[in-house]
C-alpha positions as CSV (number, residue, x, y, z in Angstrom):
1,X,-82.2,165.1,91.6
2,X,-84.5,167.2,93.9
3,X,-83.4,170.1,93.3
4,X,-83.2,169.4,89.5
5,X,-87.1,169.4,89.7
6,X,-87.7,172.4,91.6
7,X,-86.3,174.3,89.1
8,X,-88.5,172.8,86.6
9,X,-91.7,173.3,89.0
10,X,-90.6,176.8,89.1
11,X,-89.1,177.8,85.7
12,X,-92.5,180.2,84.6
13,X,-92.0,182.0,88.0
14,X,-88.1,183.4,86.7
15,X,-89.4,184.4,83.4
16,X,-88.8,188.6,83.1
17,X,-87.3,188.9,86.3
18,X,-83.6,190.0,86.4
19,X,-80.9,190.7,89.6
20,X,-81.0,194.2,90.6
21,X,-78.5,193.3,93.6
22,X,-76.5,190.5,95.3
23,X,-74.7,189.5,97.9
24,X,-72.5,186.5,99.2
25,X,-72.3,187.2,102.9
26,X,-70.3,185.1,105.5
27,X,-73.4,183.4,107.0
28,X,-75.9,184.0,104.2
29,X,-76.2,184.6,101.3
30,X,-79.1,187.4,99.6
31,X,-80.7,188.3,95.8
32,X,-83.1,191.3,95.3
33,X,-85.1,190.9,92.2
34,X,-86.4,193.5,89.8
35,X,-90.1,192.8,91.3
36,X,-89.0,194.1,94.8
37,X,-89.1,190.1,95.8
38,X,-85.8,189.6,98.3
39,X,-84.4,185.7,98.5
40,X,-82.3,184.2,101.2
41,X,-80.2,181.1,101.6
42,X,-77.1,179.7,103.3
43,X,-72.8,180.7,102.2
44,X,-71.6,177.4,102.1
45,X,-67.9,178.2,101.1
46,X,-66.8,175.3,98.4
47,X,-65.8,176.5,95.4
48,X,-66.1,180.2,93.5
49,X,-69.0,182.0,91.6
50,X,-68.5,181.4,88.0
51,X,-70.6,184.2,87.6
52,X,-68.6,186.6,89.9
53,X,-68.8,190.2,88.5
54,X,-71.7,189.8,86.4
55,X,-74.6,189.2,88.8
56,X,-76.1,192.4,88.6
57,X,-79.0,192.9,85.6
58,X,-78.8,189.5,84.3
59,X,-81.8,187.5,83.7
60,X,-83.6,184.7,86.0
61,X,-82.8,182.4,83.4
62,X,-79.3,182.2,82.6
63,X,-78.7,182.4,86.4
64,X,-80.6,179.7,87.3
65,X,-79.0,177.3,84.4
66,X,-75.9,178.2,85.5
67,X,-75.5,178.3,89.2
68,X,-75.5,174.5,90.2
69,X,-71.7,173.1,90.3
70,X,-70.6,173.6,93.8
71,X,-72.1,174.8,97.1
72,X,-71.0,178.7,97.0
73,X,-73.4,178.9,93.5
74,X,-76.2,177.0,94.8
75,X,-76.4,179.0,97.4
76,X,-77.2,182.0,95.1
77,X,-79.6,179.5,93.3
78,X,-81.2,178.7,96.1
79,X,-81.5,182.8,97.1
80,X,-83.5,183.0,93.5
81,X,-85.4,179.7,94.1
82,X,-86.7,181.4,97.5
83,X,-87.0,185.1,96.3
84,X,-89.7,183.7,93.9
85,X,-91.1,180.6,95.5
86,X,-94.2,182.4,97.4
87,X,-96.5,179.9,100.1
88,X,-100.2,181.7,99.6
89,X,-102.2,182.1,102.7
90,X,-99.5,181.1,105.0
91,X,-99.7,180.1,108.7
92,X,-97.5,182.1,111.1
93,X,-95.5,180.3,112.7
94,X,-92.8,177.6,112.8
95,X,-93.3,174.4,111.5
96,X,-92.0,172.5,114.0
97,X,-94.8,174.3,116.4
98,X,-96.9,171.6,114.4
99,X,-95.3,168.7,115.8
100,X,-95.1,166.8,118.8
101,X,-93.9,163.3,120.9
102,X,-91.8,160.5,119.4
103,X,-88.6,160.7,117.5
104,X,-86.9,164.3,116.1
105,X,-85.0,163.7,113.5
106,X,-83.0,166.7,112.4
107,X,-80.8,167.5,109.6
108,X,-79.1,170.8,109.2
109,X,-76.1,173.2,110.5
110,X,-75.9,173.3,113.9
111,X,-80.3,173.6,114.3
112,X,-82.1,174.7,117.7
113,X,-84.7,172.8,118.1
114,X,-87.6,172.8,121.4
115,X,-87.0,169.4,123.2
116,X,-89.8,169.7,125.3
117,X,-92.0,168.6,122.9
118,X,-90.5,165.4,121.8
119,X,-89.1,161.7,123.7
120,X,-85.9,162.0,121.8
121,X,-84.0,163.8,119.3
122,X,-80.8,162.8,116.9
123,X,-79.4,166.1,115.3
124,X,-77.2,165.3,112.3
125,X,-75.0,168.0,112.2
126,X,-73.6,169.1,108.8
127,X,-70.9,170.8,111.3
128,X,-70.0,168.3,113.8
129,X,-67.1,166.6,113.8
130,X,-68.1,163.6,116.3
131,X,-71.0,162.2,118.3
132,X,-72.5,164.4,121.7
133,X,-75.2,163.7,123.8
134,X,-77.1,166.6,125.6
135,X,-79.9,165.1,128.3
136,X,-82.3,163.4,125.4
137,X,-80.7,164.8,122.2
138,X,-77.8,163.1,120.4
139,X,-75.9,165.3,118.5
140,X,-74.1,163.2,115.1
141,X,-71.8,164.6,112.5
142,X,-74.0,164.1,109.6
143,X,-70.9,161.6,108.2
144,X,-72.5,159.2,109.8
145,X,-75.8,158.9,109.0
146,X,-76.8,155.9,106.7
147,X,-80.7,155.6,107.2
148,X,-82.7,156.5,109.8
149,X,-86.4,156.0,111.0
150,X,-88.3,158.5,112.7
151,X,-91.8,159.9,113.8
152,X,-91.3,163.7,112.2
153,X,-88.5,164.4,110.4
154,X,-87.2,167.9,109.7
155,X,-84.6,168.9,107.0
156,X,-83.3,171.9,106.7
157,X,-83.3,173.9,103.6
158,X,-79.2,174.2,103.4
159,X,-79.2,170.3,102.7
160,X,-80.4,171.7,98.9
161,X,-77.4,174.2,99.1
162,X,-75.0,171.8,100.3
163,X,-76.5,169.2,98.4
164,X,-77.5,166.5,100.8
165,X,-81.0,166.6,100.4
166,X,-81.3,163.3,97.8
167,X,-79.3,161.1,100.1
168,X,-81.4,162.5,103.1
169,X,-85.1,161.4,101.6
170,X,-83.6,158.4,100.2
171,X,-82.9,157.0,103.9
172,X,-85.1,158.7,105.9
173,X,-88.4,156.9,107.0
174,X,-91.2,159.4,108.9
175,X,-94.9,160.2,109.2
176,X,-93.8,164.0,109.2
177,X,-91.2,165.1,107.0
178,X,-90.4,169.2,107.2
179,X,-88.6,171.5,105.0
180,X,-87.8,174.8,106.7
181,X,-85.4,177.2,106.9
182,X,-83.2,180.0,106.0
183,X,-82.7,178.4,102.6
184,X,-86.6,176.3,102.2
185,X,-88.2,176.4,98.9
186,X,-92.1,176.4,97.9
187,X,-92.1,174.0,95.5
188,X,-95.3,171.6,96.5
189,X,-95.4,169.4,93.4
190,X,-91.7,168.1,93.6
191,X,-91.8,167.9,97.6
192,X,-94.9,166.5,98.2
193,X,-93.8,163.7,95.6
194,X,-90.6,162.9,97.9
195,X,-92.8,162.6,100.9
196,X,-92.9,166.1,102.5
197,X,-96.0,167.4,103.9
198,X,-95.1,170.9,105.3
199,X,-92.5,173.2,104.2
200,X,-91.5,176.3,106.1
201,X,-89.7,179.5,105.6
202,X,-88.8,182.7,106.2
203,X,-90.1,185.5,104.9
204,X,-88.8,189.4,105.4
205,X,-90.7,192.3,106.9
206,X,-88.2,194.8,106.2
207,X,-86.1,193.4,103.0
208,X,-83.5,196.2,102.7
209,X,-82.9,196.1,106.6
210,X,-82.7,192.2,105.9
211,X,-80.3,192.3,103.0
212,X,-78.2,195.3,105.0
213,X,-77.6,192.8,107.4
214,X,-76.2,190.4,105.0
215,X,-74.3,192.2,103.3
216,X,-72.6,193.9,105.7
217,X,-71.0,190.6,107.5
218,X,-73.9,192.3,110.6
219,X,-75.1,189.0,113.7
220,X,-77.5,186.5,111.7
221,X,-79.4,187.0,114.9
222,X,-81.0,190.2,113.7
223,X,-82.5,189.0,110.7
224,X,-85.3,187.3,113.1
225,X,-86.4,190.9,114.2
226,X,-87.1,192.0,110.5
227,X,-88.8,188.4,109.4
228,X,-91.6,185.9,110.0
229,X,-91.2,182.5,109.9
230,X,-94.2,180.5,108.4
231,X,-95.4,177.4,106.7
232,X,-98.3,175.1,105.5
233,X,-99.4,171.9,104.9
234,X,-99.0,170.2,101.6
């Protein structure tokens, strides 16, 4: 599995770090390291913490190997994966700023995408319930798909939370294949060898202002005025 291999490609990165705080908020979910480093991902609500209560102070380690059986704990696994997964000399910017004409594909909850930029766009939806069509973008519940074949692909980062990712590269066919988002991961060894070539996130200017928001159930909105997105090539 995908994300089985990200946390191999980043297992040196979690040794001696340890949770100082956490928190599972409606929309996101956030983890502040002992190294000041803040991580971010998506609340998908399916299933419970096993690791409810004891969080705080424990080691990189034992989190990661134990936070994988349902969507609510990868989300936390994912909020470690991004607190330590740094891009170097990053571009400002989003990713899909990059990209232009042809088929959009588009694989996340509910995304926004530009469609100036591109002939036509299929969203699959992780939230819809059944097919829309708005001027050139078709809108599909993510049920649905079974392969698809597109100019630029983009997949956003809750597929690893909600653990769609694997059936996504398996059946996707692009020249551009994105990961970005809330919940992306800089792991360019494993995702370069399933076909990505830029990955994307975002990254916090003000990390206590950030995880405030979180954690106190405050608009997701807000988070873009305290954060940069930004990416590069692989």
């Amino acid at each position: 599995m995908i994300l089985d291999e990200i946390i191999e490609e980043l297992k040196f990165s979690i040794k001696d770090k340890k949770i100082i705080n956490a928190c599972v908020g409606i929309t996101y979910t956030a983890i502040l390291l002992n190294d000041g480093s803040l991580g971010i991902a998506h609340t998908v609500p399916d299933g419970n913490n096993s690791l409810g209560g004891e969080l705080l102070g424990l080691d990189l380690e034992e989190a990661v190997s134990s936070l994988k059986s349902n969507s609510l704990e990868r989300g936390i696994l994912l909020s470690i994966l991004n607190a330590i997964s740094k891009i170097p000399n990053p571009q400002i910017g989003d990713p899909l700023d990059t990209l232009e004409g042809g088929k959009l594909c588009v694989f996340g909850y509910a995304p926004k995408i530009d469609t100036t930029k591109f002939s036509s766009i299929i969203v699959y939806d992780f939230l819809a319930n059944e097919e829309k069509k708005l001027g050139k973008v078709v809108i599909k519940p993510f049920s649905s798909f079974v392969n698809e074949t597109c100019d630029s692909a983009v997949v956003f980062g809750s597929a690893l939370v909600n653990g769609q990712i694997d059936k996504i590269v398996k059946s996707v066919s692009s020249n551009n294949l994105v990961l970005e988002g809330i919940s992306s991961v800089f792991a360019p060894r494993t995702l370069k060898n399933y076909g990505f070539n830029i990955i994307g996130k975002i990254e916090a200017i003000d990390k206590l202002k950030v995880f405030r928001i979180i954690c106190e159930g405050g608009d997701p909105s807000k988070i873009s005025l305290y954060s940069n997105k930004i990416y590069t090539k692989i």
